[in-house]
C-alpha positions in Angstrom: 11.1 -16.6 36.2 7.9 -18.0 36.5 8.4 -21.8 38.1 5.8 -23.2 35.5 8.3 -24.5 32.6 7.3 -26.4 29.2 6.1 -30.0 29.5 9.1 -32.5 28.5 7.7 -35.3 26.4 9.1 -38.5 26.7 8.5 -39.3 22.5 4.8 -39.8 22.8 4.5 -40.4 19.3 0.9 -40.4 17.3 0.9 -43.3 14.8 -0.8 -41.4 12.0 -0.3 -44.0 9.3 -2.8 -46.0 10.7 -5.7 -44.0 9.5 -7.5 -45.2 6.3 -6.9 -42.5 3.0 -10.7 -41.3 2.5 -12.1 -41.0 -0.9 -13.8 -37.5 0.1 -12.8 -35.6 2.8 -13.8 -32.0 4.3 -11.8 -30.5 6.3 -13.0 -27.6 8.2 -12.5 -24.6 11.1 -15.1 -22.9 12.6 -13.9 -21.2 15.9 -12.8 -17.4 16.1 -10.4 -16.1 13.8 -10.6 -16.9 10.0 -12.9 -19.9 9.5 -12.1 -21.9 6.2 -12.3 -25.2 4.4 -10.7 -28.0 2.4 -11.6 -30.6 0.1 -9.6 -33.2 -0.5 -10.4 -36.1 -3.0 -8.8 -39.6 -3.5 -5.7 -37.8 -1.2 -5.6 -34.9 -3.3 -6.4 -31.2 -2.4 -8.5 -29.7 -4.7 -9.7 -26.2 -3.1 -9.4 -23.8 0.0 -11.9 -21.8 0.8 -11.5 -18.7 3.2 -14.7 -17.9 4.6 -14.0 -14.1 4.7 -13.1 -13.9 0.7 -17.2 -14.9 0.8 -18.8 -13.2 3.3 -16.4 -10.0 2.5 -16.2 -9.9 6.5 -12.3 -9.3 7.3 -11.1 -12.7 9.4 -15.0 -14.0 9.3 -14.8 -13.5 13.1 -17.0 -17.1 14.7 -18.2 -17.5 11.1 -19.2 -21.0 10.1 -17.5 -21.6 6.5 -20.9 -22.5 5.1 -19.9 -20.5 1.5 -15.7 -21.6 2.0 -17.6 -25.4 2.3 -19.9 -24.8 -1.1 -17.0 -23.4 -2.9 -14.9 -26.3 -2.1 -18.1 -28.9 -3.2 -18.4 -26.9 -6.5 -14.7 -26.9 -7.2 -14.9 -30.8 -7.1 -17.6 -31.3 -8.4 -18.9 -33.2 -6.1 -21.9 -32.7 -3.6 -22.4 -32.9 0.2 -23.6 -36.1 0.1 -20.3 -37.4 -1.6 -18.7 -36.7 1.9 -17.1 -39.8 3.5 -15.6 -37.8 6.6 -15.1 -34.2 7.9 -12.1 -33.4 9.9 -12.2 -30.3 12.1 -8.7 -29.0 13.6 -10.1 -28.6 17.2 -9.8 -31.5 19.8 -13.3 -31.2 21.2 -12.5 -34.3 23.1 -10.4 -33.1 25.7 -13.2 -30.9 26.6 -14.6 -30.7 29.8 -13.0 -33.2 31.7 -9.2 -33.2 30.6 -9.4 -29.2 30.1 -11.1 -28.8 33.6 -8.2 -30.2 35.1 -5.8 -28.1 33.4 -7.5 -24.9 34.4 -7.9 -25.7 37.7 -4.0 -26.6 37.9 -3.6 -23.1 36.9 -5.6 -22.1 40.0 -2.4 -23.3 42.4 -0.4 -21.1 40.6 -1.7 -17.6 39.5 -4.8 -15.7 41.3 -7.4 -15.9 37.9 -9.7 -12.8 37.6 -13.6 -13.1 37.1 -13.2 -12.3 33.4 -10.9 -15.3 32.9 -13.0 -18.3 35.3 -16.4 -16.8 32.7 -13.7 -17.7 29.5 -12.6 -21.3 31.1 -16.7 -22.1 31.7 -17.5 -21.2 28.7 -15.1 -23.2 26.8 -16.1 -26.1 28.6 -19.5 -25.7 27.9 -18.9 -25.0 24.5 -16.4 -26.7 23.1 -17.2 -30.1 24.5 -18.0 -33.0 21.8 -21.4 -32.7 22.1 -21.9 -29.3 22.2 -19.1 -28.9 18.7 -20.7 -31.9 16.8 -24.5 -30.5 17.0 -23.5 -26.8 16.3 -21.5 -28.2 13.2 -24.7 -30.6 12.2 -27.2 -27.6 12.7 -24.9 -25.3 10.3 -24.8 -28.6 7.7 -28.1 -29.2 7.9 -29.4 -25.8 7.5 -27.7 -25.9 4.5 -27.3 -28.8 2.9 -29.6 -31.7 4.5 -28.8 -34.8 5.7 -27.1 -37.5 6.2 -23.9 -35.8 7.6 -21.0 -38.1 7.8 -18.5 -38.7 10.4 -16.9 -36.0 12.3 -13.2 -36.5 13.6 -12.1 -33.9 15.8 -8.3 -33.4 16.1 -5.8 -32.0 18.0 -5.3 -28.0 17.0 -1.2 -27.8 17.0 -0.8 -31.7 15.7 -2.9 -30.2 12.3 -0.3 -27.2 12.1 2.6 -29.6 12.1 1.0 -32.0 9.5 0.5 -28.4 7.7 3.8 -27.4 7.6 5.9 -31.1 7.6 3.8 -32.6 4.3 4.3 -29.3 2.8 7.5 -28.7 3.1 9.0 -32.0 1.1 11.2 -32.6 3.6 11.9 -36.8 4.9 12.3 -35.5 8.4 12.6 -32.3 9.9 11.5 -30.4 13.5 8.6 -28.8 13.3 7.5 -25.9 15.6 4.4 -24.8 16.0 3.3 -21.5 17.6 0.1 -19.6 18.2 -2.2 -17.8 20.9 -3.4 -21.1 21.7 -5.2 -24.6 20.2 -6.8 -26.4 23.6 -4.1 -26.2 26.1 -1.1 -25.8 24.4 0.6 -22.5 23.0 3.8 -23.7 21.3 4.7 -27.0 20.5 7.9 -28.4 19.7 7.8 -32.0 17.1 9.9 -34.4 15.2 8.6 -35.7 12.1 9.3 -38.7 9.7 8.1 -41.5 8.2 6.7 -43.2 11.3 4.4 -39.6 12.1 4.6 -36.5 14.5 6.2 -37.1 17.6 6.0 -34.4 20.3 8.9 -33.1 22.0 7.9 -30.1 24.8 4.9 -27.7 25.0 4.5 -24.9 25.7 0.9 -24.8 27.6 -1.7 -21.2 28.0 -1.0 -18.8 29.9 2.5 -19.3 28.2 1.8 -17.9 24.8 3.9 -16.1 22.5 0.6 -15.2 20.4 -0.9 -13.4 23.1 2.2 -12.1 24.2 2.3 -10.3 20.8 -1.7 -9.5 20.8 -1.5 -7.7 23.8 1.7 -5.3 22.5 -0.3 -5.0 19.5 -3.7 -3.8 21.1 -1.4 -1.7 23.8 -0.1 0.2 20.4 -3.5 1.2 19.2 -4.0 -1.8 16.6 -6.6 -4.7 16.4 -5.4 -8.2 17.8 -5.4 -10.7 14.8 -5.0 -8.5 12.7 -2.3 -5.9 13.3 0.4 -7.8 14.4 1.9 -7.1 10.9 1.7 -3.4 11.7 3.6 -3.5 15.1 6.5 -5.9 13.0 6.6 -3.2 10.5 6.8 -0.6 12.9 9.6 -2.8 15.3 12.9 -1.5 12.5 11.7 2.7 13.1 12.2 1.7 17.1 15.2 1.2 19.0 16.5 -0.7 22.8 15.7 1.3 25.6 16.6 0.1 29.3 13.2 1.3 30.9 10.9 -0.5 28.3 13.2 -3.5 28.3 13.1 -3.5 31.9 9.1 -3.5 31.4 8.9 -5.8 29.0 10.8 -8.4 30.3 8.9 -8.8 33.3 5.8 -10.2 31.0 7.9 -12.2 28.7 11.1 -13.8 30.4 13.6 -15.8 28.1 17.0 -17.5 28.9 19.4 -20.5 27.8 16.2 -23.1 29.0 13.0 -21.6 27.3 11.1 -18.7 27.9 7.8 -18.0 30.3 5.0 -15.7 30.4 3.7 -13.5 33.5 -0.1 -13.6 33.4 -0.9 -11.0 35.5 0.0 -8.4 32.8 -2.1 -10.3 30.1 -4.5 -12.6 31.2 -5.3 -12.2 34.6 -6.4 -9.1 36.8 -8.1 -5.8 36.0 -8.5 -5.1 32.2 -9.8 -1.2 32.1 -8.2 -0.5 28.9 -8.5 -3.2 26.5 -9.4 -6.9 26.9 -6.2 -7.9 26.2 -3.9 -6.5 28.9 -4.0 -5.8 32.1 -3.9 -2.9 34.4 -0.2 -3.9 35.9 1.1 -3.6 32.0 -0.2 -0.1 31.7 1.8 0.2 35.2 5.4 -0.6 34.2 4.8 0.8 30.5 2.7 3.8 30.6 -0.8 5.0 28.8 -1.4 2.5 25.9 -1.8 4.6 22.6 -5.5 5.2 20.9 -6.4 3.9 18.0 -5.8 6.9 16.0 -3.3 8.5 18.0 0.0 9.9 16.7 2.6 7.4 16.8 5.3 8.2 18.8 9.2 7.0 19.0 7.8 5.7 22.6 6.0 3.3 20.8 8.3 2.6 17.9 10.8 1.5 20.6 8.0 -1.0 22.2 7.4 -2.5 19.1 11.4 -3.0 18.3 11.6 -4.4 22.1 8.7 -6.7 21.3 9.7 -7.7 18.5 13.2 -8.6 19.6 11.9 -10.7 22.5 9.4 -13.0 20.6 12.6 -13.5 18.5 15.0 -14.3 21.5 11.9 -16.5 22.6 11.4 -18.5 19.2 15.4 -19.0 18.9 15.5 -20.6 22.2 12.4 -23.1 21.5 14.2 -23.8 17.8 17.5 -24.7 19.4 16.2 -27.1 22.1 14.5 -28.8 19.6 17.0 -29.1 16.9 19.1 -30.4 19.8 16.9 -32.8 21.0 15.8 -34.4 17.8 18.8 -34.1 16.4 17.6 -32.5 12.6 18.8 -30.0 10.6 16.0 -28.9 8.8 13.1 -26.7 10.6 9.4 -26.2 9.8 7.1 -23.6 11.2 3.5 -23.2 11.7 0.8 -21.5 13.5 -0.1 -17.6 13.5 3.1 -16.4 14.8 4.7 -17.8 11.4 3.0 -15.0 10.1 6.3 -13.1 11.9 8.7 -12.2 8.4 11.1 -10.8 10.3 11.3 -13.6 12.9 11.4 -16.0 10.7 14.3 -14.0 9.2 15.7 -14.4 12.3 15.8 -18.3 12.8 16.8 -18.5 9.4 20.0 -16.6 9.9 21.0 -17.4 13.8 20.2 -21.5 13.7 22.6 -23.5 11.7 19.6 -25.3 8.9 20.2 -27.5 5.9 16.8 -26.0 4.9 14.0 -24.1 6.0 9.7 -24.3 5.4 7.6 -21.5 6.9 3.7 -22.7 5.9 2.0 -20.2 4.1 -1.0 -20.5 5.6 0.6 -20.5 8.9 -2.8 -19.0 10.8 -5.7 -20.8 11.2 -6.6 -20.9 7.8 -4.4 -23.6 7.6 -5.4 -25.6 9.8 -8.6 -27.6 7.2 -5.3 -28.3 5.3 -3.1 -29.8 8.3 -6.2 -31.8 9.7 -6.8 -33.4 5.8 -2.9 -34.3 5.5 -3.5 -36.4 8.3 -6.2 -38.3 6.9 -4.8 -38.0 2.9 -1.1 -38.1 2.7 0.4 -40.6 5.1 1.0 -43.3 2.7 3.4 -41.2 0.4 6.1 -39.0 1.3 6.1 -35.3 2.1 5.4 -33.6 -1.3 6.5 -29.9 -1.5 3.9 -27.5 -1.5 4.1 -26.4 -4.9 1.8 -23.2 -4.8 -1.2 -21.6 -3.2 -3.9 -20.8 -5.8 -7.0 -23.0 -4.9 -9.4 -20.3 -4.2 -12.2 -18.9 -6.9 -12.0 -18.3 -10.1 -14.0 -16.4 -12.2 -15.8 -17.5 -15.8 -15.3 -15.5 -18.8 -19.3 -14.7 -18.3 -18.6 -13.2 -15.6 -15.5 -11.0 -16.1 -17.7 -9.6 -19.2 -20.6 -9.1 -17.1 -18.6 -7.1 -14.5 -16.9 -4.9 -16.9 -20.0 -4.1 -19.2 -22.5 -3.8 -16.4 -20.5 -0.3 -15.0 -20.1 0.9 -18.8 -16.1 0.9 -18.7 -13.8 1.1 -21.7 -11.7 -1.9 -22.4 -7.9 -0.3 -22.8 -6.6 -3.7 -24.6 -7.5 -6.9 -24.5 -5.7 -10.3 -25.4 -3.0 -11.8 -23.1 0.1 -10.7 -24.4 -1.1 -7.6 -25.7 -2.2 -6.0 -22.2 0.8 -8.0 -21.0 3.0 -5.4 -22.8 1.1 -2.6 -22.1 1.2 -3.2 -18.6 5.2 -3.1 -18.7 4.8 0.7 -20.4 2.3 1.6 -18.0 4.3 0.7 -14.8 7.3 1.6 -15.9 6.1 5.2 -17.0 4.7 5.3 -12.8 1.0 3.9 -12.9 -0.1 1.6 -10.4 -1.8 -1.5 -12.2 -4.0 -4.5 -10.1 -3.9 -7.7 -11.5 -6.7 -9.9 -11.6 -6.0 -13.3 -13.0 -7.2 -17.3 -12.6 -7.1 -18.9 -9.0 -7.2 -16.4 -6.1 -4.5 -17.0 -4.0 -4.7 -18.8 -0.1 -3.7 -17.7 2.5 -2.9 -13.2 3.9 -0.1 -12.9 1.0 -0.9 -12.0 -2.7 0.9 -13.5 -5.4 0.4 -11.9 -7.9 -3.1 -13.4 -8.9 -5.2 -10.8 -6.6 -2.4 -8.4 -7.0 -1.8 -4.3 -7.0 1.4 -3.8 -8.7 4.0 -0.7 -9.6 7.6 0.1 -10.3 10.2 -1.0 -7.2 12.1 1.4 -8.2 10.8 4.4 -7.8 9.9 5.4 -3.8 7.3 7.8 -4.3 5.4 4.6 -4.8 5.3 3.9 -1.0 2.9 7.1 -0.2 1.0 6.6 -3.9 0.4 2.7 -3.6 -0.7 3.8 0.3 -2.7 6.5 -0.3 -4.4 4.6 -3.2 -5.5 1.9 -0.8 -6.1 3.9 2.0 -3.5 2.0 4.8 -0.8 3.7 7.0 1.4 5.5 4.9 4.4 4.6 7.0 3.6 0.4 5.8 6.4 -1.2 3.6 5.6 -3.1 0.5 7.3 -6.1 -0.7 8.1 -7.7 -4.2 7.8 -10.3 -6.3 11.3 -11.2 -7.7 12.5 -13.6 -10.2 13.5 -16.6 -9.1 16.6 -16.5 -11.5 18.0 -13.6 -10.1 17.3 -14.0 -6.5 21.2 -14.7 -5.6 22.4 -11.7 -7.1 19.9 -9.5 -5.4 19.3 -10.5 -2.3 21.7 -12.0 1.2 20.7 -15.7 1.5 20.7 -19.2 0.2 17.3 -20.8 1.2 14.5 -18.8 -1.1 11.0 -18.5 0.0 8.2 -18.7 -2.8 5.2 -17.5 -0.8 6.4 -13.8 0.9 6.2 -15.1 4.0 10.2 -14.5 5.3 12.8 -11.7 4.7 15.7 -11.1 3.3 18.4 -8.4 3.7 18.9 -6.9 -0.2 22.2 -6.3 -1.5 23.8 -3.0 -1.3 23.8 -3.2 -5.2 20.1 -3.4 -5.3 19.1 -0.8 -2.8 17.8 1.9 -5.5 16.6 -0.9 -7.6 14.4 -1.8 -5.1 13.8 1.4 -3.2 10.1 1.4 -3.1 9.8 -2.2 -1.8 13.0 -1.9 1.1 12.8 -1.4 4.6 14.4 0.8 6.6 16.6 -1.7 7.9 17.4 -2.7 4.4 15.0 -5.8 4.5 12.3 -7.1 2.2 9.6 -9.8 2.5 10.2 -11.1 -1.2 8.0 -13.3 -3.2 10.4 -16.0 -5.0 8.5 -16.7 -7.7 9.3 -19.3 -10.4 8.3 -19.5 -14.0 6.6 -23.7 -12.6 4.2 -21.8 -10.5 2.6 -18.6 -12.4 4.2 -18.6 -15.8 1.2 -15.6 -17.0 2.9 -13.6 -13.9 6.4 -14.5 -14.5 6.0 -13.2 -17.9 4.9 -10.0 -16.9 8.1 -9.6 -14.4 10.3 -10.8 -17.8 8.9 -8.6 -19.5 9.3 -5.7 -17.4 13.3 -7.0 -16.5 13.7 -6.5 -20.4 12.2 -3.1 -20.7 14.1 -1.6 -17.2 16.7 -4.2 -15.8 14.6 -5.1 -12.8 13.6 -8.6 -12.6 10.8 -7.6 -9.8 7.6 -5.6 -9.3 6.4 -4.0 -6.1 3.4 -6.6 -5.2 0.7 -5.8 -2.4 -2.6 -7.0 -1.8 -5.4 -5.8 -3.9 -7.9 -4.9 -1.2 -8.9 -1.6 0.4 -7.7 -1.1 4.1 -9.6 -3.0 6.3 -11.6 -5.1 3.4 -10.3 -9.1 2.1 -8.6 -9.6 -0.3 -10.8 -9.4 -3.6 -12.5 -12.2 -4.7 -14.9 -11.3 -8.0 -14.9 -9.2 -11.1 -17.5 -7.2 -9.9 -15.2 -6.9 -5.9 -12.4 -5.9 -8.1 -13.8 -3.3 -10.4 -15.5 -1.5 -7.6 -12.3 -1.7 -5.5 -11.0 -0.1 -8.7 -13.7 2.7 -8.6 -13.4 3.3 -4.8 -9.6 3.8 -4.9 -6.8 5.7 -6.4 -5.4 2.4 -8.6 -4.8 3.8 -12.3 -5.2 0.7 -14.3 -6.9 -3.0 -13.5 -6.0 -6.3 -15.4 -9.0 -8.2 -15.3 -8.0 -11.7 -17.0 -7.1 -10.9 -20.7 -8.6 -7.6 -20.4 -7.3 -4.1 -19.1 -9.7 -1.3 -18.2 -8.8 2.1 -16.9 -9.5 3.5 -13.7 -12.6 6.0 -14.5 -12.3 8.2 -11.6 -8.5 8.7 -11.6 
């Protein structure tokens, strides 16, 4: 094993309460993957903005949130200059001097190529206070004018913990926090209560389980950040295999006292196939797939291998601290929450009294984490009660959409197309819904929604082919909260589809189209409290056909966000195979099908 291990803490605790609430805050994210906002007002959330939902760019790679930040104004009503103070979820502070020091640490212990001394300078030319503050001042002001109010930069994995504690309701709780990496650390183990977030052990770069899990997923032929969910939907099809765990193992080591990470099959050394591993992986593995090669049951068995060690790896961190805080209740947070089936996992091997994975567990979450700290420290954890604070269309607009491309209205009226809907997806159409508040955050529920029959599993290629993704991709469903127990193995239910559940032998054909091969499915929980208009239509469709859920996916193209507009969703209409679009109280049929 490699002799660095996580950094013990001896309860350095940050005394959050001590900050003053803030009438108006912004809270934003800028760097690298998924740039987004937040507005808070008088310690309430108000909006979330996701830059890419804006700019239509998928993940907004090292966008500023410039439309994210005037959606959130407009949502309050408020304008720039209302601003008291803007958070941002990135410690600038510890840049250059106290990050200098850590990379040249690493120096003692691993031989760092040219490509990775050319990422350290960089980063400590860039993301130094000065250098962050005037970059974030220049995009304001470009924009909006001036004055621009404080800026508080703080600590990346602290946000993700406020993110998942004060949304998960919870008095107290462990919180674990895990990504590729915010400043130095990679995973972070905390207790929270009353008094704040006190950290336990990190986890610092080059030990990263994010990475780790980047670099299987670019070896397999799929985009980092982005196709992680492929290779964990690929992991049940694979099996063990000696040689590949052999492999394996030697870049990601885990036993009884944590795990550790060899860099020189990730980070540092010759990169000739992909930026993000190394010659010596392609050494003890083989020839990384292409991007459109056939997959092969070589590469089904190292995504199940994969798979299985970042869950072995995330046990052994959740144990340690659940031991050492001495809790019973677990939060998560941070990109690798994204993981269903490893969250799965930790749900079923750890012995919890409960259980909060953040739905925004990426860095989208992060504006929301950095406001908590600022907003909600003089009240307890509040549970987070739903996700739907993105855009939302005006009537104006939803008529301008449809008549300006000359479409037939089917029905119209809420409970009308409401009923039509259940005859159309239960006779085999495939239906999007478009309705109120997008929701936050990579799952849909049920708001920006394509929807069809669970039962029938011809679905799985149709829905597929109809959005133009993998046709070997599982779909999940959204399932009434009142019949969760009798469908589905477990006691702790998860509202937002971001965990999964083994279904019931009972329910297998019921739910065919939206089951695993390993007789799993990432489930949305959804109660009548947080989308009555979509409860309904579930109801409804229980009534006509006995099946309290509907096969839910996102309603977006391969490769495109999630839908934001009328006019994004009727030409995503246009450009696929869907067969029917709600669009609020209206329902329109697909004129090219």
């Amino acid at each position: 094993m490699v002799s660095i291990k996580h950094h013990q803490k001896d309860l350095i605790s940050y005394n959050i309460t001590s900050h003053t609430m803030t009438e108006a805050l912004l809270s934003i994210l800028s760097e690298n993957v998924d740039p987004s906002a937040a507005l808070f007002l008088n310690g309430e959330l108000i909006a979330i903005g996701e830059e890419e939902r804006f700019s239509r760019a998928k993940h907004a790679y090292n966008e500023f949130p410039i439309q994210a930040i005037k959606y959130c104004l407009d949502e309050g009503a408020v304008t720039f200059r209302d601003v008291d103070l803007i958070t941002y979820g990135w410690d600038a502070n510890k840049y250059p001097l106290y990050m200098a020091k850590k990379y040249l640490d690493g120096w003692q212990n691993y031989d760092k190529d040219q490509r990775t001394l050319e990422w350290e300078k960089s980063n400590l030319e860039s993301k130094n206070p000065d250098s962050m503050t005037e970059k974030i001042k220049q995009e304001l002001l470009s924009e909006f004018g001036g004055p621009i109010p404080p800026i508080k930069f703080l600590n990346h994995h602290r946000a993700h913990a406020a993110a998942a504690y004060y949304g998960s309701g919870f008095e107290s709780a462990a919180v674990l926090t895990t990504d590729g990496h915010g400043e130095e650390n990679a995973v972070v183990g905390w207790k929270a209560d009353n008094t704040g977030l006190t950290e336990v052990f990190t986890y610092e770069i080059p030990h990263s389980l994010g990475w780790f899990y980047a670099s299987i997923t670019a070896f397999l032929g799929f985009k980092p950040n982005n196709g992680e969910g492929k290779v964990m939907g690929l992991a049940p099809y694979g099996e063990e295999t000696e040689s590949i765990r052999s492999a394996l193992t030697q870049v990601l080591e885990v036993n009884d006292e944590g795990f550790s990470i060899d860099p020189s099959f990730i980070f540092y050394g010759e990169h000739n196939y992909h930026e993000r591993f190394t010659d010596q992986l392609v050494e003890v593995l083989g020839e990384p797939r292409q991007r459109d090669a056939e997959i092969t049951q070589f590469h089904r068995n190292i995504a199940h291998t994969a798979q299985n060690l970042l869950q072995e790896a995330l046990e052994t961190c959740a144990e340690s601290l659940l031991e050492q805080t001495g809790e019973t209740k677990l939060c998560l947070a941070g990109g690798v929450g994204y993981n269903c089936k490893a969250n799965m996992h930790l749900r079923e091997s750890l012995d919890l009294d409960d259980f909060f994975v953040h739905p925004l567990s990426g860095e989208a979450g992060i504006p929301l984490g950095a406001g908590h700290l600022f907003t909600d420290l003089e009240v307890s954890p509040r549970p987070l009660q739903h996700v739907y604070y993105g855009w939302e269309p005006s009537e104006d607009q939803v008529k301008k959409a449809i008549n300006s491309h000359n479409i037939e209205i089917c029905e119209e009226g809420e409970e009308s197309v409401r009923k039509k809907m259940v005859t159309l997806l239960s006779e085999g159409n495939i239906i999007a819904r478009y309705s109120g508040r997008m929701e936050c955050g990579p799952r849909a529920l049920g708001n920006r929604s394509i929807l069809a029959d669970p039962r029938n599993t011809e679905m799985v290629a149709r829905v597929n082919e109809a959005t133009k993704r993998e046709n070997w991709r599982p779909f999940a469903p959204s399932i009434l909260k009142e019949y969760a127990d009798n469908m589905l193995k477990g006691e702790i239910w998860d509202p937002f589809m971001i965990q999964t559940y083994q279904v019931k032998e009972e329910w297998l054909d019921k739910l065919a189209a939206t089951t695993h091969v390993d007789n799993t499915t990432r489930p949305q929980i959804l109660s009548k409290q947080m989308n009555e208009p979509y409860w309904l239509l579930i109801e409804n469709f229980r009534e006509q056909t006995g099946v309290p859920a509907l096969l839910n996916t996102s309603f977006n193209l391969s490769g495109e966000p999630i839908v934001r507009t009328p006019e994004e969703a009727i030409m995503t209409l246009i450009d696929s195979e869907i067969d029917y679009l709600q669009i609020e109280d209206y329902l329109i049929q697909n004129p090219t099908v």
